[in-house]
N, C-alpha and C positions, 0 to 999 in steps of 0.2 A: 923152637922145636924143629929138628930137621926133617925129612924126608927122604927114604931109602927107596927112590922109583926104581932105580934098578932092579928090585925084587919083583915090581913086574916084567920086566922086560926076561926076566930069570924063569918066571911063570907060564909066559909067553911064547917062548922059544921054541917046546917040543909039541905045541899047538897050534900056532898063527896059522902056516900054510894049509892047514887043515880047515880053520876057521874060517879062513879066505873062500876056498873052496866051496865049503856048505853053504857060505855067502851068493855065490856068484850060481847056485845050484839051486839056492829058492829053499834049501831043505836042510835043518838044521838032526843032525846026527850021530854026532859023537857031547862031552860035558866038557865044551871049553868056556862058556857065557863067563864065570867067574873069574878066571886069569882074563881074559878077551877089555871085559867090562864090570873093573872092580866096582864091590857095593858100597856107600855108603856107607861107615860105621853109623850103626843103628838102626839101619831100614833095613836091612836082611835078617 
């Protein structure tokens, strides 16, 4: 079975610096948690 990770990095792309940001800011703001930090199939 393969793995298409690039689909996150595809998810990623027009959020990371953002995500960084709210990181480094203490304060989370905008809905990137799911590209950022995919869930487990099944526990979401």
């Amino acid at each position: 079975m393969g793995f298409d990770l690039g689909r996150f990095v595809k998810a990623q792309h027009e959020v990371y610096d953002n995500a960084l940001q709210e990181l480094r800011d203490g304060k989370k703001k905008s809905h990137w948690m799911w590209f950022i930090f995919p869930q487990i199939h099944g526990l979401g």
